[in-house]
Structures are given as structure tokens and as C-alpha cells.
C-alpha positions in Angstrom: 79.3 -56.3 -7.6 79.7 -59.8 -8.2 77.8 -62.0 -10.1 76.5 -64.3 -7.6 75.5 -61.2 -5.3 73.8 -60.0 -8.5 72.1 -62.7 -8.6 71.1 -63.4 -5.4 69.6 -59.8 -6.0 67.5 -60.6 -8.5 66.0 -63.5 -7.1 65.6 -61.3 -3.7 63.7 -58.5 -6.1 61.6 -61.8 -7.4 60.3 -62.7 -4.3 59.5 -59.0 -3.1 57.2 -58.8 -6.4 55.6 -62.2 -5.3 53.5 -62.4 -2.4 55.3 -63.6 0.9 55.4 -67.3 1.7 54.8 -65.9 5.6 52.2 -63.3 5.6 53.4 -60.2 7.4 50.1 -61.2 9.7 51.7 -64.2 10.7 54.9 -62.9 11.6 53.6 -60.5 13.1 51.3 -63.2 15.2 54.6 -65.1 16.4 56.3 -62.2 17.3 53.2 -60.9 19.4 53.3 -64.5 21.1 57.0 -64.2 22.1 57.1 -60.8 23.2 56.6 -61.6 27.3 59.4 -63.6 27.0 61.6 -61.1 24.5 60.2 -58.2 27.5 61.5 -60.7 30.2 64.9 -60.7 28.5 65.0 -57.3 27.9 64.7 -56.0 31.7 67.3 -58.8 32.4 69.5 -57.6 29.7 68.8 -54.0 31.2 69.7 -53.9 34.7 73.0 -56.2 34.0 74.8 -54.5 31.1 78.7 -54.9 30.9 81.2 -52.6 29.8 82.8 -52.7 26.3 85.0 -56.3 25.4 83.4 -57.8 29.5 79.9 -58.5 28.0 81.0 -62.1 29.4 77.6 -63.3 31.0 75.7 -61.3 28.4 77.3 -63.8 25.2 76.8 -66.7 27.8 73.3 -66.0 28.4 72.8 -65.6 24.6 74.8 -68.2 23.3 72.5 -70.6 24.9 69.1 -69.3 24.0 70.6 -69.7 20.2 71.8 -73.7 20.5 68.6 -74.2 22.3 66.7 -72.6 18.8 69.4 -75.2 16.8 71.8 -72.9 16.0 75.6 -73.8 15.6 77.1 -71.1 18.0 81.0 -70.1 18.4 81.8 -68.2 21.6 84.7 -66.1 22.1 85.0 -65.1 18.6 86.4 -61.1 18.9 86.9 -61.8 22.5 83.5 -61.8 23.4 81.8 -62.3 20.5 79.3 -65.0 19.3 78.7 -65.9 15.9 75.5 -68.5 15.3 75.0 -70.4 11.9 72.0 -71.7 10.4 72.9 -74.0 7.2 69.5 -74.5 5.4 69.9 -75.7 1.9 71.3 -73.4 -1.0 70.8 -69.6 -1.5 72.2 -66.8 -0.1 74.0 -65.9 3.2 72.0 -63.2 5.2 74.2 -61.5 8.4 72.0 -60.0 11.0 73.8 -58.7 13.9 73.4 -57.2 17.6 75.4 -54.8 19.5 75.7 -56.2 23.2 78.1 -53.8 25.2 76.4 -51.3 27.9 77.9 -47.1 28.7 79.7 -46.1 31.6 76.6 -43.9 32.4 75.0 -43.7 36.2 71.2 -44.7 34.8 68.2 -42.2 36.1 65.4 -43.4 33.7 63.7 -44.4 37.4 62.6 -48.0 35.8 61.9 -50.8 38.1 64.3 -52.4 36.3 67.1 -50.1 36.2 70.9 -51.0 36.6 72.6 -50.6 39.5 75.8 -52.0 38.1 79.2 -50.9 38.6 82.5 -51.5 37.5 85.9 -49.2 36.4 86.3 -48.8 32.9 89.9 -48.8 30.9 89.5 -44.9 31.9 90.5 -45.8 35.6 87.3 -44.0 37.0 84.3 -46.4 38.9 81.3 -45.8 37.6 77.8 -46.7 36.8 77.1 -48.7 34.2 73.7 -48.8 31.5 72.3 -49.6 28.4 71.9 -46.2 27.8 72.1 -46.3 23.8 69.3 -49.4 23.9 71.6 -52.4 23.1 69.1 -54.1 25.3 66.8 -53.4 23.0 68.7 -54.7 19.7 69.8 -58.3 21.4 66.0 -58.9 22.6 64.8 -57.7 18.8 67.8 -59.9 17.7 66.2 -63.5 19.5 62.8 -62.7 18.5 64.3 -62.7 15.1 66.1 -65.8 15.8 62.7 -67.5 17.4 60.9 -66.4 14.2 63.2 -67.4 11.6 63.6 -70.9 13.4 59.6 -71.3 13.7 59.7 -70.4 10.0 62.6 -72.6 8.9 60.6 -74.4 5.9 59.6 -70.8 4.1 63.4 -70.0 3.6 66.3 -71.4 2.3 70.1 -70.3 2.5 72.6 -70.1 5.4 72.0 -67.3 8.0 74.7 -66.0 9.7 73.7 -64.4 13.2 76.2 -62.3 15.2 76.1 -60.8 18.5 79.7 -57.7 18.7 80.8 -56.5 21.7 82.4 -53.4 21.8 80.2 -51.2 19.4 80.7 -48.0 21.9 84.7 -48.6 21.5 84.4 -48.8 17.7 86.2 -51.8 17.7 84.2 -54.9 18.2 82.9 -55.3 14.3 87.1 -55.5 13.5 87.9 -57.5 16.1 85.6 -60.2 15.1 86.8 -59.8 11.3 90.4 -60.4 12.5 89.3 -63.6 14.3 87.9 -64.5 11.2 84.5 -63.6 10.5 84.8 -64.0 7.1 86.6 -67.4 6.8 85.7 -69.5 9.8 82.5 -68.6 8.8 80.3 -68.3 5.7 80.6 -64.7 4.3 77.7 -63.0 3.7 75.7 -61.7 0.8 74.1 -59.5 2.2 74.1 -57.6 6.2 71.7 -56.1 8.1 71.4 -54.5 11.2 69.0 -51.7 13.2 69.5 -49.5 16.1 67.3 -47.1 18.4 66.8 -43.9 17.9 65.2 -40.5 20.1 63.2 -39.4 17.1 60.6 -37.5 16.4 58.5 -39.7 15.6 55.8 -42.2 17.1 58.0 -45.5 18.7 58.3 -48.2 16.0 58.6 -46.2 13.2 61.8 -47.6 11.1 63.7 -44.8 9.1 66.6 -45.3 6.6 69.0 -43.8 4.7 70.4 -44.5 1.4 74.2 -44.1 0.9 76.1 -42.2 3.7 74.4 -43.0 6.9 76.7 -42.5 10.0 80.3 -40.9 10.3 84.0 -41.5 9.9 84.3 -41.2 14.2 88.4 -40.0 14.6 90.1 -39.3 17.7 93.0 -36.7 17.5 95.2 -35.8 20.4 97.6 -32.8 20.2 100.3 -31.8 22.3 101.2 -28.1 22.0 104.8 -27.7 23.0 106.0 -24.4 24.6 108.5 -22.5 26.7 107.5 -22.2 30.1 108.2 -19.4 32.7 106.9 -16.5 35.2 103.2 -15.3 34.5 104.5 -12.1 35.1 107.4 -12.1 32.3 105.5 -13.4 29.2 107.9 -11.8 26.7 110.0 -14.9 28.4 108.4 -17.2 27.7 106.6 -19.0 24.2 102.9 -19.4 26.2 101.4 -23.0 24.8 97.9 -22.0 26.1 98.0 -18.9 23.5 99.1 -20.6 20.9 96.7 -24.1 21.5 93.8 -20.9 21.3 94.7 -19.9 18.0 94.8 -23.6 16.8 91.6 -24.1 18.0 90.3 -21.4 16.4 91.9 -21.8 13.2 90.5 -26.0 13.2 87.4 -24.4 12.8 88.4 -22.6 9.1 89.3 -26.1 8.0 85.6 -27.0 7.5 84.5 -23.3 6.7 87.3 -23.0 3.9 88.9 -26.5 3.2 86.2 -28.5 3.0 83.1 -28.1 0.6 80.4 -27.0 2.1 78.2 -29.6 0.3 80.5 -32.3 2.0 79.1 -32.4 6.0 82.5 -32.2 8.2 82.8 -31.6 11.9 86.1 -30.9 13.3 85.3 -30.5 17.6 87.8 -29.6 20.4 86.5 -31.9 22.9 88.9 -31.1 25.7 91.9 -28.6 26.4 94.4 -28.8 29.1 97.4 -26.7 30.1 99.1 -25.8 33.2 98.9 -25.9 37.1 98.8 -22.6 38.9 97.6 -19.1 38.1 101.4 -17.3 37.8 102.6 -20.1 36.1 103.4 -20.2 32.3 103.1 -24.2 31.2 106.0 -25.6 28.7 102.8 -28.3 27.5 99.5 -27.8 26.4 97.1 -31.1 25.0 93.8 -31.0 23.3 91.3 -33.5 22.1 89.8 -33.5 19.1 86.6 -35.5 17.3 86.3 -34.9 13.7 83.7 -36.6 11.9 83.3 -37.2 8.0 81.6 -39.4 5.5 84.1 -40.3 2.2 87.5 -41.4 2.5 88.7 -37.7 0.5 87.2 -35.4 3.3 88.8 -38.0 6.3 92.3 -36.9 4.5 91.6 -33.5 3.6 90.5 -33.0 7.6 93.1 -35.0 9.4 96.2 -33.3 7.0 94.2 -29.8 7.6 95.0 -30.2 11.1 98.1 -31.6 11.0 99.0 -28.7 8.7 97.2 -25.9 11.2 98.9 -27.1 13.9 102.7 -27.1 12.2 102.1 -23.7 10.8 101.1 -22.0 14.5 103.8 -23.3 15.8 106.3 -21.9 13.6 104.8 -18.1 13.3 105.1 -18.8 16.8 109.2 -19.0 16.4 109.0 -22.6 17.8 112.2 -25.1 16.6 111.5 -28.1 14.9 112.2 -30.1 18.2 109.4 -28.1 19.7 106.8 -28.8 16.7 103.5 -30.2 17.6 102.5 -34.1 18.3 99.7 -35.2 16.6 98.4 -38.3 16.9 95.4 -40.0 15.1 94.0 -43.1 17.2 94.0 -46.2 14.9 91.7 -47.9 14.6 89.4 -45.7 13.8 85.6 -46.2 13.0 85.0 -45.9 9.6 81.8 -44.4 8.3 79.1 -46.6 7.4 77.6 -46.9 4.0 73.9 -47.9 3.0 74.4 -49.3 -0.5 71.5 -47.3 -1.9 69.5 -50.0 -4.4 69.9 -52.5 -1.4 68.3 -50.1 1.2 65.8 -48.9 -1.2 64.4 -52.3 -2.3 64.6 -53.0 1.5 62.9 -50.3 2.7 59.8 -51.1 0.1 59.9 -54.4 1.3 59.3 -52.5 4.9 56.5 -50.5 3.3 54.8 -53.4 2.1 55.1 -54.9 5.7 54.4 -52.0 8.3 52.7 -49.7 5.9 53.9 -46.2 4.5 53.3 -44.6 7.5 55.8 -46.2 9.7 58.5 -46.1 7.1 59.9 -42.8 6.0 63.8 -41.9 4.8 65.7 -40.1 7.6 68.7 -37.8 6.9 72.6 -38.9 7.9 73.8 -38.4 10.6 77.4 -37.6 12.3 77.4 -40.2 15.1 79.5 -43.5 14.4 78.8 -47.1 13.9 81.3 -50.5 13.5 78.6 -52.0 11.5 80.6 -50.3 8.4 83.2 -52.7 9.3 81.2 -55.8 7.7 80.6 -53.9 4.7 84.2 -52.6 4.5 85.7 -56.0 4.7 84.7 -57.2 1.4 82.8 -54.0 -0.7 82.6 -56.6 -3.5 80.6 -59.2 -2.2 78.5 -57.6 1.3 75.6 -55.4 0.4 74.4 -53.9 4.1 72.0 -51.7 5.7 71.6 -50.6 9.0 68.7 -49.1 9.8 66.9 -46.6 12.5 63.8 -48.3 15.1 62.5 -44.9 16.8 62.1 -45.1 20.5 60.7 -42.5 21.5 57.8 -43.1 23.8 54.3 -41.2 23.4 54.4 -39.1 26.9 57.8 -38.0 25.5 56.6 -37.3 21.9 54.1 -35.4 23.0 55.8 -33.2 25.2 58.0 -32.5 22.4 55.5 -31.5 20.2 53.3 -29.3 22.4 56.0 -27.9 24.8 58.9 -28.3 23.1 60.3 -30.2 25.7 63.8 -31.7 24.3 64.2 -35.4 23.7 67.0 -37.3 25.4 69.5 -38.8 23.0 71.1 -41.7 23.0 73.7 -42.0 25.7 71.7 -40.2 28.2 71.3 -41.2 31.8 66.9 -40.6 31.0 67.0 -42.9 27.7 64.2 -45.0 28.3 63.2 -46.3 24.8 59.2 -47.9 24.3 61.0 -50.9 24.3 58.3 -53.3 23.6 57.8 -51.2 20.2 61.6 -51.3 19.0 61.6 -55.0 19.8 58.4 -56.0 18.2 59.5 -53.9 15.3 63.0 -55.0 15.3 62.2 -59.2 15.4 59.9 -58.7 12.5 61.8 -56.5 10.6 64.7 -57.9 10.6 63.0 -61.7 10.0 61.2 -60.8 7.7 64.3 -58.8 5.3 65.8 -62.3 5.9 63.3 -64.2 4.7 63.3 -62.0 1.7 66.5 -62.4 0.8 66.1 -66.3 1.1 63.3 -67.1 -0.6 62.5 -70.4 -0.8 62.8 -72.1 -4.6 
């Protein structure tokens, strides 16, 4: 690490052991006095998401409220992407960011408020579109934040960075804002932080964390199984693709059982398989889709040449030529996993303690979904220290159920997600105001 992030360290670590310059009572006060207006946004946000690199009126409608709080705001930056800066005196450089793009997922949570829009995706097909992984939720948390920080501007001194990515469901916003410049149109941060729903198990507002690896390497793998087509009926004829795709698949599977360790989590999923158009009818072509998931760089490799290896070696017991070897192709980008440097999370997540009590913060275990958040981190290891960090959802009818019925909680990304969304943006505003106040204490 360098030395000025060092430093900046100590001097956040300083201020922790000192007692806040805003009482968590008052910041909690403000945000209480925002939140019909936060809500208000929210069920706007809500029933008019947009679709991945189009969250065009969603940025608009953003970008104002943050030059009407005094902030110096950049649109388009990533495409879509808005970046607002607060210069106020010297210290550190806190990033706090907000996801902004919606699913292509037909909502039935039955809200008042739910979305009925609908557009056609890069896939081709129409559908329905929703916040159905509670991005709502983070850019309403996000301006409460903002509001709070703003209100609060003489107990804090740095520059804060605040950034609202589009694209977070493609994996591809956080790097398309870095390669407009992120980090040299604009001041680079010390430190980044971010949170995000979650389904838990556990009452709504409770904020869990995780040192080190948090989320997953996310890799997309396509395959196309070449073969020799012919008659159903004459198979000794033919080199069937379908057969040999199976034993691939299959044989994927030994990758993780007896490539990788077994203290290293891998995940290595056959998403989709296709082959073929009628019943008599051996297919020359077979294609499968893969997801494999991973934390360190060393498993990524060790899982992507696995397969690439598996694949090759079917084909040839199979008597195939080398023209008729296996395509595999890994998407690039891909969404790197995201890392939690663990003193930073620790020292915030006592700060959270201190804040909400013990009872609301507890240390939750990784997990193989994917987040571009990594990306900020990634950019410059040396100089960003980042956390991203869970704000459970969950509402109590749901919680319950769970726990006396064992009725299943919908995840993220279901068409019945309804997060208590008053609880994750309460939580969220004063969480993430009050780590950056931290982080810029005033001298």
C-alpha cells in the first residue's frame, strides 16, 4: 500500500477511536427526515427501470438531484454513467457508488408501484423489464447519502467522489467508466465503498460483510462440439456431437472434483446445451454454455485451461481431425471477482458496530454470484482500498415464513423480490455517510 493511503488509514483509525463529530443519533435524525422523499424516489425509480447501458432518464433524473445538492456532476461518462465531485478541503478521496440498470424480468411482486415497462434487450426477445436485484434501492440509499453528507459538509473534509454505473447486470459498466477515465478525469480514490441488497436470513437492515474474497470471478464459456453428421439409424456412420458434448459435460464436472482444491470454492455449470433438429437426424454441431465461477486469479486459469483441455481430449479419443477440434471461446471482458481488503472491511465494519449496534452487524460468508464493483479496486490495487457490503432485505412476513414453515426466500433476480425497502435505504444513506465521514475526518 502506499504511503499516503497508509496514512490516510491511520488518521481514519484516529477518528474511529475518537467520538464522531456527527452523532450516529443525528445522522440517523436526517436520514429519518428525508426518507418520504428517498421512498418517493424509490417507487419512481421502481416502476421505470431501464435495461443495461439505456439507463438514460434514470442518470438524467439523478444527475440533477446531485447539482441541485452542489455537486460538480459529469454525464455520459461510461455511456451512461455519472460521476459527481465534492472538493472540500484536504484529506482523502472517498468513492461511494450505485448501480442504476434494471433485469429483463416480467415483475409479480403485485406492488402498487410495480413496473410495467418493456423494451427488447441485445438478446432480441421483448420483454418486461424490473429492478428485480434492488438497484432502486441502492440509488435512493445513494442520495440519502448524498443529502446527508451535504447537510454535514462542515464535519468532514476531503474530496468525495460519488458515482452512479450502469451496466452492473452486464458486468461491464464499472470498466467502461474506468476506460472513459475514471481515474484521471477524476480524482482517484483512496478508498471505495459500496452496498447491495440481499434475500437473507435475517431481519431487513441488517448489514453483513465479508473480509477478503467476497463475490466471484463470473466467466462465460461457449463451446462448439464439432461432429460428423448422418442417418439416426446408421450411427457407426456417423461421429455423433450430442454423445460426445455428454461426456464433456460430464467430465467438466471432474475438473472441480479433481483439479481444483477442494479448499478453493470452484463452480464449473453447463448452462445450456444444443444440438440438432429432428429425431432421425444425427447433427454435424453441438454448442454448450458454460458459467464457471472462482475467486483468485490461479483457480480462473486452472478452470478455463481444464476445460479447454477436457474438451480437446474428447474429441480426439473420439477419432476427430484437428480441423474438427473443438471452439472454445471465453467472453472478454469478463467480471473479475471482487476483493474486500480485509483490515479495511474489518475497521469498517466496527465502525458499523459502533453505529447500528452488534446486533445488526454480523460477518456473512462469500459467495459465487458476481459484482463489477471489483473493477475499482482492480484498477489501481496500490492505491484503492474497497468494500462492498450486504443490506438484508428481507421483509418480516417473509422472514417469518421462512423460519416457521420453511417457506423459501426469493433471491435476487426474481420476478417476487420485493425488498423492505425503506429498511435498506435508511440503512444504506447512513451507512454509507457515515463510513465517509470516517474516512474524512475533519482536522
Amino acid at each position: 500500500m502506499k504511503l499516503k493511503t497508509t496514512f490516510f488509514a491511520g488518521i481514519a483509525a484516529l477518528a474511529m477511536a475518537a467520538p464522531a463529530a456527527v452523532s450516529a443519533q443525528d445522522l440517523r435524525a436526517g436520514v429519518a427526515e428525508d426518507m418520504p422523499g428517498l421512498m418517493e424516489l424509490y417507487r419512481d425509480l421502481h416502476a421505470n427501470p431501464e435495461l443495461s447501458f439505456e439507463e438514460h432518464k434514470t442518470a438524467a433524473k439523478l444527475a440533477k438531484r446531485m447539482r441541485d445538492l452542489g455537486f460538480e456532476v459529469t454525464e455520459g461518462v461510461g455511456r451512461t454513467g455519472v460521476v459527481s465531485v465534492m472538493r472540500n478541503g484536504d484529506g482523502p478521496t472517498v468513492l461511494l457508488r450505485a448501480d442504476m440498470d434494471g433485469l429483463p424480468v416480467v415483475e409479480q411482486t403485485g406492488l402498487p408501484f410495480a413496473s410495467k415497462v418493456v423494451a427488447t434487450p441485445a438478446s432480441g426477445v421483448t420483454t418486461g423489464v424490473m429492478h428485480a436485484c434492488g438497484h432502486d434501492t441502492h440509488m435512493a440509499g445513494f442520495i440519502g447519502a448524498a443529502q446527508q453528507l451535504v447537510d454535514h459538509k462542515d464535519q468532514w473534509q476531503g474530496t468525495l467522489v460519488m458515482v452512479l454505473q450502469p451496466a452492473e447486470e452486464l458486468g461491464l459498466g464499472a470498466l467502461a467508466m474506468l476506460e472513459d477515465g475514471l481515474y484521471t478525469r477524476f480524482p482517484k480514490p483512496d478508498y471505495a465503498l459500496a452496498f447491495h441488497d440481499a434475500a437473507a436470513p435475517a431481519p431487513a437492515g441488517t448489514i453483513g460483510f465479508t473480509p477478503g474474497y467476497a463475490l466471484a470471478n463470473v466467466e462465460s464459456v461457449d463451446i462448439t462440439v464439432k461432429g460428423v453428421g448422418g442417418h439416426g439409424a446408421y450411427p457407426h456412420t456417423t461421429v455423433d456431437p450430442i454423445v460426445l458434448a455428454s461426456n464433456m459435460v460430464m467430465q467438466f464436472q471432474t475438473i472441480v472434483s479433481r483439479n481444483s482444491s477442494p479448499l478453493d470454492p470452484a463452480v464449473i455449470t453447463v448452462g445450456s446445451f444444443h444440438s440438432g433438429a429432428k429425431h432421425n437426424i444425427i447433427s454435424d454441431e453441438a454448442k454448450l454454455q458454460l458459467t464457471v465461477r472462482s475467486y483468485s486469479d490461479e483457480s480462473r486459469k486452472l478452470l478455463l485451461d481444464g476445460i479447454r483441455r477436457v474438451a480437446r481430449g474428447a474429441a480426439m479419443t473420439a477419432g476427430l481431425p484437428e480441423e474438427l477440434m473443438p471452439v472454445v471461446t471465453v467472453e472478454d471482458p469478463y467480471t473479475p471477482s471482487t476483493f474486500n481488503d480485509p483490515d479495511f472491511t474489518q475497521a469498517r465494519a466496527a465502525a458499523f458496530r459502533d453505529r447500528f449496534g452488534e446486533a445488526r452487524v454480523m460477518e456473512w460468508p462469500a459467495v459465487m454470484g458476481g459484482e463489477d464493483f471489483s473493477q475499482f479496486r482492480r484498477a489501481a490495487p496500490d492505491d484503492v482500498e474497497s468494500m462492498i457490503f450486504w443490506i438484508s432485505g428481507t421483509p418480516a412476513p417473509m422472514l417469518q415464513a421462512l423460519q416457521e414453515n420453511g417457506t423459501p426466500l426469493p433471491s435476487l433476480h426474481s420476478p417476487f423480490w420485493a425488498p423492505d425497502a425503506e429498511a435498506v435505504i435508511a440503512t444504506g444513506a447512513e451507512a454509507m455517510a457515515g463510513a465517509a465521514m470516517d474516512l474524512m475526518p475533519k482536522s
